[in-house]
PyMOL commands that place a pseudoatom at each C-alpha (Angstrom):
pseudoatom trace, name=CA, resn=UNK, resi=1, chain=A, elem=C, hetatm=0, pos=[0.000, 0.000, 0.000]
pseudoatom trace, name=CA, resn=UNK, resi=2, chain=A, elem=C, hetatm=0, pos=[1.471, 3.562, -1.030]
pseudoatom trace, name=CA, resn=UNK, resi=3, chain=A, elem=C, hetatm=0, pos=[2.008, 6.354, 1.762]
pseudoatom trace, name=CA, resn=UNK, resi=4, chain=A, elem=C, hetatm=0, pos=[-0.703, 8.303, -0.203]
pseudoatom trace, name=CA, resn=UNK, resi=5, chain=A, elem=C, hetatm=0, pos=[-3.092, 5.742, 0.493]
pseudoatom trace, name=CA, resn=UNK, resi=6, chain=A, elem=C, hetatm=0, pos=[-2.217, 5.461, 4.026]
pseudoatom trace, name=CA, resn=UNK, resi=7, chain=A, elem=C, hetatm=0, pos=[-2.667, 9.083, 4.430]
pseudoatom trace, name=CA, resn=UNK, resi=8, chain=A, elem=C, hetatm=0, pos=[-6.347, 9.084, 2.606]
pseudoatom trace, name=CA, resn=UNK, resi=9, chain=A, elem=C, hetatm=0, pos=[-7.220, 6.198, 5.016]
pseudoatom trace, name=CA, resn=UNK, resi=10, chain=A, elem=C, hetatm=0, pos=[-5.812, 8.151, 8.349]
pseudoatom trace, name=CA, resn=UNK, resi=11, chain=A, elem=C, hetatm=0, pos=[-7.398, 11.534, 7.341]
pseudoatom trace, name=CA, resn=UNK, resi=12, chain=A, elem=C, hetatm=0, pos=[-10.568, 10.451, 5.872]
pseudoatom trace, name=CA, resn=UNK, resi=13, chain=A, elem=C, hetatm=0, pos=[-12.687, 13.487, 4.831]
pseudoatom trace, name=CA, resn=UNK, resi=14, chain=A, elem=C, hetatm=0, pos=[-10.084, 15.818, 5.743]
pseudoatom trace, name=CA, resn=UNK, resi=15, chain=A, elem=C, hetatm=0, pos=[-7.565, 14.587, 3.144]
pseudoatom trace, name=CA, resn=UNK, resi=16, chain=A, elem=C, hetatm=0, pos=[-6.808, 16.792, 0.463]
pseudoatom trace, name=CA, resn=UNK, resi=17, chain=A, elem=C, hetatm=0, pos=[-8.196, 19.922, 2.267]
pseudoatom trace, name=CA, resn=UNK, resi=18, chain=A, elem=C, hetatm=0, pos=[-5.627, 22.682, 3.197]
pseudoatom trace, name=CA, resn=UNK, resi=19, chain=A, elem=C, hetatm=0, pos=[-4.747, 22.886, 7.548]
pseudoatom trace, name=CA, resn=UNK, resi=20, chain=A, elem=C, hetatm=0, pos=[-5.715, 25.955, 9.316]
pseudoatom trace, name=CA, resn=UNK, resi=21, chain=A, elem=C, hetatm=0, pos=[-3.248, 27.535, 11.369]
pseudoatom trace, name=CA, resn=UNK, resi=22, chain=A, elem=C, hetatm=0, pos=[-5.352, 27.102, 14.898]
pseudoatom trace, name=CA, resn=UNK, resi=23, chain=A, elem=C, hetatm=0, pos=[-7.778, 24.332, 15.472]
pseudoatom trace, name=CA, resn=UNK, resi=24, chain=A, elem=C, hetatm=0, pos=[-10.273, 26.563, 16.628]
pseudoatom trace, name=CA, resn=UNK, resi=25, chain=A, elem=C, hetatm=0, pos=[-9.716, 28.941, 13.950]
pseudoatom trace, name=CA, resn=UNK, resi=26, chain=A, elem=C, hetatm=0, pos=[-11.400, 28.275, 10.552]
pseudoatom trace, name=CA, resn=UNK, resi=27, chain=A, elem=C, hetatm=0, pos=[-8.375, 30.153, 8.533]
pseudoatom trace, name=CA, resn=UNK, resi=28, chain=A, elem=C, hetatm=0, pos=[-6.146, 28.816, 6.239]
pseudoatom trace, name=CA, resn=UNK, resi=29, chain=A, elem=C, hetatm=0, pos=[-2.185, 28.956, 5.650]
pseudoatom trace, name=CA, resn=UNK, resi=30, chain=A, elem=C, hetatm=0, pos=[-2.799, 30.381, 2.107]
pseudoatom trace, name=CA, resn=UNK, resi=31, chain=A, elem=C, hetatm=0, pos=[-5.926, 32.830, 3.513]
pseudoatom trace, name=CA, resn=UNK, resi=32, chain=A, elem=C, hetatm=0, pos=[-3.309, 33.752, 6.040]
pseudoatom trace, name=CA, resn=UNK, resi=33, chain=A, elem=C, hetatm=0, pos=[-0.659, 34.875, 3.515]
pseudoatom trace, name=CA, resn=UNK, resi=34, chain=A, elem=C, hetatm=0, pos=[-2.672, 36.795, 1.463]
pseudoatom trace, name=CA, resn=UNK, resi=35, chain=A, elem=C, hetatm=0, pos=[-3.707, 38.624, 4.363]
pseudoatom trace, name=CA, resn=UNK, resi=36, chain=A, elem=C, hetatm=0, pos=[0.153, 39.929, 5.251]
pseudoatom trace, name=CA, resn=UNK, resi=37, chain=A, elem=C, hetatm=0, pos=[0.789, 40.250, 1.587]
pseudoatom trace, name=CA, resn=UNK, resi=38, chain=A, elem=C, hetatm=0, pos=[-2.643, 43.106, 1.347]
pseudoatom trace, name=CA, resn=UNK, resi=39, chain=A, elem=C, hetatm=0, pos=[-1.801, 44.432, 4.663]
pseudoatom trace, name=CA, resn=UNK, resi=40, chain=A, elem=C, hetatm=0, pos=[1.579, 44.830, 3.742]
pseudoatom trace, name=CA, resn=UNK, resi=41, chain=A, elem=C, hetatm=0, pos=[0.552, 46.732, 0.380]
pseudoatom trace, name=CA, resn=UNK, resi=42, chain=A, elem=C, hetatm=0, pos=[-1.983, 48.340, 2.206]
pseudoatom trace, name=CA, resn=UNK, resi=43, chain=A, elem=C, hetatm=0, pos=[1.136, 49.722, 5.100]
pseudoatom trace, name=CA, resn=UNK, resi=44, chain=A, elem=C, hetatm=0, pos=[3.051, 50.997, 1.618]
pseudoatom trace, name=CA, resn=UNK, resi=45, chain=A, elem=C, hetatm=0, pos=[-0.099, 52.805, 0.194]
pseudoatom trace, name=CA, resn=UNK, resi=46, chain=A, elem=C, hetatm=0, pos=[-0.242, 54.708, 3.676]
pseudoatom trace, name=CA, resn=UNK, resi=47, chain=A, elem=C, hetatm=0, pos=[3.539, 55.971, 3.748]
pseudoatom trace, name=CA, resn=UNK, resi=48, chain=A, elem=C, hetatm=0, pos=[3.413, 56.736, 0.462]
pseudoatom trace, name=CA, resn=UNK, resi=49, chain=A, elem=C, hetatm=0, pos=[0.220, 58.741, 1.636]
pseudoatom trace, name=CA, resn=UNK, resi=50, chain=A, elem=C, hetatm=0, pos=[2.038, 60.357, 3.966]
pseudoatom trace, name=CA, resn=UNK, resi=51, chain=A, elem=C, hetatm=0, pos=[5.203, 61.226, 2.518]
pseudoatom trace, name=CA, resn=UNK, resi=52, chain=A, elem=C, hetatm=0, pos=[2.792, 63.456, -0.561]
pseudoatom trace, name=CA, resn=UNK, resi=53, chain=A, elem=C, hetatm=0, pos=[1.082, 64.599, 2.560]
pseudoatom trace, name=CA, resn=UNK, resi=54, chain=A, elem=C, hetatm=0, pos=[4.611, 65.717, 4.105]
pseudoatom trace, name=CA, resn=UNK, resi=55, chain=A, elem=C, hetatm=0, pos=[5.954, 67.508, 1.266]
pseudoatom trace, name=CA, resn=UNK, resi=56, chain=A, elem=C, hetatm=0, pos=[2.904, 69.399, 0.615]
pseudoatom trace, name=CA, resn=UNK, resi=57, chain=A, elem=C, hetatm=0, pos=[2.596, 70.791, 3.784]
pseudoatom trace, name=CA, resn=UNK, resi=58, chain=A, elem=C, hetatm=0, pos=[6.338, 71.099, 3.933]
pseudoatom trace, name=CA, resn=UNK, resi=59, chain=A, elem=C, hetatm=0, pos=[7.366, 72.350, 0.619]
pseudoatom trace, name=CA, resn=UNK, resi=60, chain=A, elem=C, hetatm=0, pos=[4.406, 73.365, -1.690]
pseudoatom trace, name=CA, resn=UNK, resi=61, chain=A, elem=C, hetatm=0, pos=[2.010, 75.205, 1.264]
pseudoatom trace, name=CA, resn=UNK, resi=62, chain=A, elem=C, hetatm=0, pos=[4.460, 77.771, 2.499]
pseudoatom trace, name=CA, resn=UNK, resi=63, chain=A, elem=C, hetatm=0, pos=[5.365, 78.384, -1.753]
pseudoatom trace, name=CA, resn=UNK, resi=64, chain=A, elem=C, hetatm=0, pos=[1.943, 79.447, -2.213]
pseudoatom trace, name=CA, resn=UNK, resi=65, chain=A, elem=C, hetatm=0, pos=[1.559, 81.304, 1.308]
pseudoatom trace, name=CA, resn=UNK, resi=66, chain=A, elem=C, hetatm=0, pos=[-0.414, 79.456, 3.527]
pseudoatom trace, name=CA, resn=UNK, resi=67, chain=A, elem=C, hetatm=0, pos=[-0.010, 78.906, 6.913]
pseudoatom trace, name=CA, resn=UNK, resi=68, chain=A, elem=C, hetatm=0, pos=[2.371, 82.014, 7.055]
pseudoatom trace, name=CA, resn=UNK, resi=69, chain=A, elem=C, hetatm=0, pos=[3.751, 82.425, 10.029]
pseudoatom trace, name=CA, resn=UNK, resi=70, chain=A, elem=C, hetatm=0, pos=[4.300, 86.400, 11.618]
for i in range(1, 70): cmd.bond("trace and resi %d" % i, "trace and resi %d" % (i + 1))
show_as sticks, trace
zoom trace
């Protein structure tokens, strides 16, 4: 008997279906990963954000003449 045959027979229904990471909770490895791979897009979006935010008020406000300061 093959070891893939062995495995279907220990894991029954569960065989071929991906693990979760906790027993208890119903996400996957690969559900898991694509959640750090958007957050971490997500984390670039926002500094890059920030940085136009930055050199607007740094650089292109006072140019123009706001937020003068007497």
């Amino acid at each position: 008997m093959g070891d893939a045959k062995r495995r279907k027979e220990t894991l029954g229904d569960k065989y071929g279906q991906e693990a979760t990471i906790l027993p208890w909770l119903p996400i996957t490895k690969t559900q898991a990963q694509q959640f750090v791979e958007l957050s971490t897009k997500g984390a670039w979006v926002g500094i890059g954000l920030l940085v136009a935010y930055w050199v607007t008020v740094r650089f292109i406000g006072p140019s123009l003449g706001w937020w003068q300061v007497q």
